[in-house]
N, C-alpha and C positions, 0 to 999 in steps of 0.2 A: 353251198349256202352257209352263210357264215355268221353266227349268231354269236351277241354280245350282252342284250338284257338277259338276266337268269330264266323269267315269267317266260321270253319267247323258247328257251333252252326247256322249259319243266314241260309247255304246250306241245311240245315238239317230243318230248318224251312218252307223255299222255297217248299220242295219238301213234306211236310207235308200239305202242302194247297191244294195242286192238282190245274192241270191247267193252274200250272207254268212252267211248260217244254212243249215245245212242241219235240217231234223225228223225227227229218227229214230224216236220214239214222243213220246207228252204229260210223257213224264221224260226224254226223250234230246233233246239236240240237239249237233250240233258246230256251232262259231262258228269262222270263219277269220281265225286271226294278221292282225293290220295289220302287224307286222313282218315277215313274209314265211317264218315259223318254222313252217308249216303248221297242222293244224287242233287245237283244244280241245275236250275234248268236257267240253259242261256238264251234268251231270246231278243228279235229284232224289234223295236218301236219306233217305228218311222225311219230314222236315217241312222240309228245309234241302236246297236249290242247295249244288254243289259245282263248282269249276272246274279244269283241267288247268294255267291258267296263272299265272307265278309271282305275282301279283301276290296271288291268291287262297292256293296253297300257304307261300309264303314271311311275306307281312306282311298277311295275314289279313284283306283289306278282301273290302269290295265290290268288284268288280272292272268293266272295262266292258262285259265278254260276256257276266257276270249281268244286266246291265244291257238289254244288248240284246234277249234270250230272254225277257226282264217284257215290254219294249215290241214286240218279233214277236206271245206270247202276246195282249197287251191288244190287236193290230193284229187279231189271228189271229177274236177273241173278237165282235170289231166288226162286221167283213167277215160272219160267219157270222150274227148277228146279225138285221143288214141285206138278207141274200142272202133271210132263210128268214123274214123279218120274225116273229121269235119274240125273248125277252129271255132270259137264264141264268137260270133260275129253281132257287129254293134247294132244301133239300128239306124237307118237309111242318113237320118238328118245329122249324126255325125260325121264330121271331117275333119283332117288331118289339120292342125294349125300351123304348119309351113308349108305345105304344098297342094291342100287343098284336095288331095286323095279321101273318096269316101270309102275305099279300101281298110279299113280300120278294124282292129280285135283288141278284147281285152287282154290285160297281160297282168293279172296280179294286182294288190292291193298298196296302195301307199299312205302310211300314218303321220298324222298329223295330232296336234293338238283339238283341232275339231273333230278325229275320228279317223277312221277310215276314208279312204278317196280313192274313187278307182283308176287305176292307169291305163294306155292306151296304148297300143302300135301301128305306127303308121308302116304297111306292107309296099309300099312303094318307097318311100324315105329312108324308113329305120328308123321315123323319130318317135319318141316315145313323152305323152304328155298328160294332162290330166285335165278336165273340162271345167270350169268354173258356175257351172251350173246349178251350185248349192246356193250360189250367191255366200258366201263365209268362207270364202277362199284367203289364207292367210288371217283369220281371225284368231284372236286369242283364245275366246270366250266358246263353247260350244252354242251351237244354233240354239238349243233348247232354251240357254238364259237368254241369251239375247232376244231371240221371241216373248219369250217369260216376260222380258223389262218392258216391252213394247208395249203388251197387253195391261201389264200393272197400270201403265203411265195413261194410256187410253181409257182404262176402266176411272179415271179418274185421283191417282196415287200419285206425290210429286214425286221429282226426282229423287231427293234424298230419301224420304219414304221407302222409296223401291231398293234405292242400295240397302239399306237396313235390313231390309227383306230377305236380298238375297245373304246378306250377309248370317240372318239369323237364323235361315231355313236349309241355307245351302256351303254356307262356309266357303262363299266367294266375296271377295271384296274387291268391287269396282268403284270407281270415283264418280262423283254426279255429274263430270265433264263428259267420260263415257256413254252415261245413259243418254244425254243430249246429243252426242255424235250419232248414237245409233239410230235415235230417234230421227235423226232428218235425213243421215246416209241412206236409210229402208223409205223412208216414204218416197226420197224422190225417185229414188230405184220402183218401188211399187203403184206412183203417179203415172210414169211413163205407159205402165204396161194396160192401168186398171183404166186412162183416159183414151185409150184405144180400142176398149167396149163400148159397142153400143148399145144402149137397153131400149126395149119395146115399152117405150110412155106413152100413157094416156093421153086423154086431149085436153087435161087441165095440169096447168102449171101455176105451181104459187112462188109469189118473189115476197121476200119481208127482209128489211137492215133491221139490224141491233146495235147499240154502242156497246164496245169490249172497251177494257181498261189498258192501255199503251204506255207504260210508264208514269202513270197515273194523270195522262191526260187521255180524252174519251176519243176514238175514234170510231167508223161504224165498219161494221159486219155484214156483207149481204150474203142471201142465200136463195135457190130458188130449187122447190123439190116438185116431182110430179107427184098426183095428186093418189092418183090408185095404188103404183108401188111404194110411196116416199121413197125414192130413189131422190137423194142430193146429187141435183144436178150440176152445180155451183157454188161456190164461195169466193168471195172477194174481200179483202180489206179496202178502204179506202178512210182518208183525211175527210172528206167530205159529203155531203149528199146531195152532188150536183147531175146534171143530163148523163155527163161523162162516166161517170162513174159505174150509174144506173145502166148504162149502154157496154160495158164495158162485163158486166155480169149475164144479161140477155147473150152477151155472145157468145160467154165460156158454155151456156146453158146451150145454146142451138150448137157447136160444136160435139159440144157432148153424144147429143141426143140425135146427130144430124139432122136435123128437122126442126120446124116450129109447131108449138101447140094450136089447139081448136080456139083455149081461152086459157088468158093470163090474169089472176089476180094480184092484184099488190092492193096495198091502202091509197090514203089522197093526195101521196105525195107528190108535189106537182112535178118532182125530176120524172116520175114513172112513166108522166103523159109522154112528155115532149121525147122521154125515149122510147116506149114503145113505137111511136109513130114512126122515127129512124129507126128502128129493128123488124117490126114486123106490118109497117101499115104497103099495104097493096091493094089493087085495081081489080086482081085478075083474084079466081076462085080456087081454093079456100082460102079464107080471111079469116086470121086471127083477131078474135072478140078481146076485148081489153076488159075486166071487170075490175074498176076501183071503188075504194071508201068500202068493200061488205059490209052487212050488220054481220054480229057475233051467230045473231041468228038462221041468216043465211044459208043454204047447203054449200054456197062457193065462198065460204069465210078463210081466213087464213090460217086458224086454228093450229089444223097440222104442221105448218111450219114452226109455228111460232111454239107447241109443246118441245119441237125440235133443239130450239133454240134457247129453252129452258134447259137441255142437256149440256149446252156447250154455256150457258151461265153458270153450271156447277164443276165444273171443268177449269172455267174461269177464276171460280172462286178460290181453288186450290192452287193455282198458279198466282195468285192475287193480282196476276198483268203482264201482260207480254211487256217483253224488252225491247221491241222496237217493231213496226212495222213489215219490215223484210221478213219478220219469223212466219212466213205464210207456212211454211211445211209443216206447221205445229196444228193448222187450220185443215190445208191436206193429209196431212197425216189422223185428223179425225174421220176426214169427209170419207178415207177408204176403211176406217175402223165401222165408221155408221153404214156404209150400205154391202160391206162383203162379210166383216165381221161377227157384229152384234145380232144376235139373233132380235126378232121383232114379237111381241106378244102379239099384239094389233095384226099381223101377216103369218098368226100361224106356229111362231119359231122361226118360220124365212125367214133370210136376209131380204131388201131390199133390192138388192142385184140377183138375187135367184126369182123374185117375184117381176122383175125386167126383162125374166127370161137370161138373164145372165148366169148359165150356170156351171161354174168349175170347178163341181166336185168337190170342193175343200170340205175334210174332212180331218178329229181330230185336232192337230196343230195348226189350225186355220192361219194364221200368222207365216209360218215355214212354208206350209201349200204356197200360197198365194209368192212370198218371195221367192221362190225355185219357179213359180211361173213366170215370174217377172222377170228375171235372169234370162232365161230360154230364148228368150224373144227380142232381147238384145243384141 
């Protein structure tokens, strides 16, 4: 093995002493000061080593006691290996990407600028590759900021705001064209995955349009959420508020939820009639009730939506208007912020999609979870 950074030549030293690592768990390890400054403890946080000493804290490298806890691990991995004559074997849903072999073992680690990645053998080929599965394959940026931007920019922060941020917390400097790439790169990556859940909705579903600001001419906003989880089941932009439109939202929503509700509310707007009737009107049993115009008083009012939609007006306000129509992923990229993300006071601390019986564990970096699920399943 043939080593050229000093950090991986000092890690490699460290762990040749013996005595210098202690193992706490398969995330924990303290590594002992060469300076005589007592012990570091290096540990795992999600997908990323972290280290106590300044080298790691202060000027953000690799440092040589991450270095050393790779080379203890790949010692650690060898020895067990050999002891029990067995290989790391992957698990089932890994395969080879040229031949398709699920014959596959790990084989050591490969560094990148996002970190660590682990590499792979294929026992039938010999070929050796690495899984994309983080979703931040080739990224500049480690996953943490980039989740970090997403969340700023959803919690309602513009772009350039967010640069600032990172710039003045983290002493990264990305451009506001960046933060807009990533922004739409992750949602449609995380649309694909998150419109292929179904949630268990109630029997009441609310539709209500907004006008948003479009270059500062007015266009509308539809939405339509069930009524027990507030699971946003749809959004749509449109020019207009014609049949089509209206019809056009009812379907994102029955797609969604595969089903139709018991009852739909909307207001009195006469597109609602003529499209509910082409959406959901039938002969045969159950029949979906149409409820238009509620009073405020009502228990089938629109309310809920419409506090909904006071979130994405202050959202709105900070963007001062979308650039054009097509930015629908600005729209998606909320509607998977509001029901996997955002926790709900009203549900508890749930999300939306866990009260739909949607539940995937995100924990944590809620943002990174949900992306490595979306990944997977592509």
């Amino acid at each position: 093995m043939t080593l050229e950074n000093p950090r991986e030549i000092r890690g490699l030293a460290i762990v040749s002493m013996g005595s210098q690592i202690k193992r706490i768990d398969a995330n924990t390890y303290r590594v002992k000061s060469q300076n005589g400054n007592g012990w570091y403890l290096v540990k795992k946080n999600g997908l990323e080593w972290t280290c106590e000493c300044p080298d790691f804290v202060y000027r953000h490298i690799v440092c040589k006691h991450l270095y050393a806890v790779e080379f203890s691990q790949t010692l650690r991995r060898k020895i067990t290996s050999e002891n029990l004559g067995i290989e790391e074997v992957c698990k089932p849903e890994t395969i080879c990407k040229k031949c398709g072999s699920s014959k596959i073992i790990k084989q050591g680690l490969r560094k990148n600028k996002s970190g660590n990645v682990q590499r792979f053998l294929c026992k039938e080929c010999g070929c050796k590759f690495v899984l994309k599965e983080s979703g931040f394959h080739k990224m500049k940026n480690k996953p943490k900021i980039v989740t970090l931007a997403l969340d700023l920019y959803f919690k309602g922060i513009s772009y350039r705001k967010v640069v600032d941020h990172l710039k003045q917390f983290y002493e990264i400097e990305v451009s506001h064209v960046a933060i807009i790439k990533w922004v739409k790169k992750y949602t449609q990556l995380m649309k694909k995955y998150t419109d292929s859940l179904i949630p268990q909705t109630s029997g009441i579903w609310h539709t209500d349009e907004m006008a948003i600001n479009i270059k500062g001419k007015y266009d509308w906003l539809w939405n339509v959420m069930d009524h027990e989880t507030r699971f946003l089941l749809a959004s749509q932009i449109s020019k207009r508020r014609e049949v089509k439109d209206a019809r056009k939202v009812f379907q994102q929503a029955k797609q969604i939820a595969n089903g139709k509700p018991q009852i739909m509310v909307t207001d009195g707007l006469p597109a609602y009639i003529k499209a509910f009737k082409k959406e959901f009107f039938t002969l045969r049993n159950p029949r979906t009730k149409h409820i238009a115009k509620p009073r405020f008083t009502d228990k089938s009012n629109n309310n809920r939506v419409e506090r909904m939609q006071g979130s994405i007006r202050e959202r709105e306000k900070v963007m001062r208007s979308l650039k054009n129509r097509e930015e629908n992923h600005i729209i998606d990229g909320y509607r998977i912020y509001y029901n996997f993300i955002r926790p709900h006071q009203a549900l508890n601390g749930r999300t939306p999609a866990e009260e739909a019986g949607i539940n995937l564990n995100l924990k944590g970096n809620k943002w990174l979870e949900l992306i490595k699920k979306s990944t997977n399943v592509l």
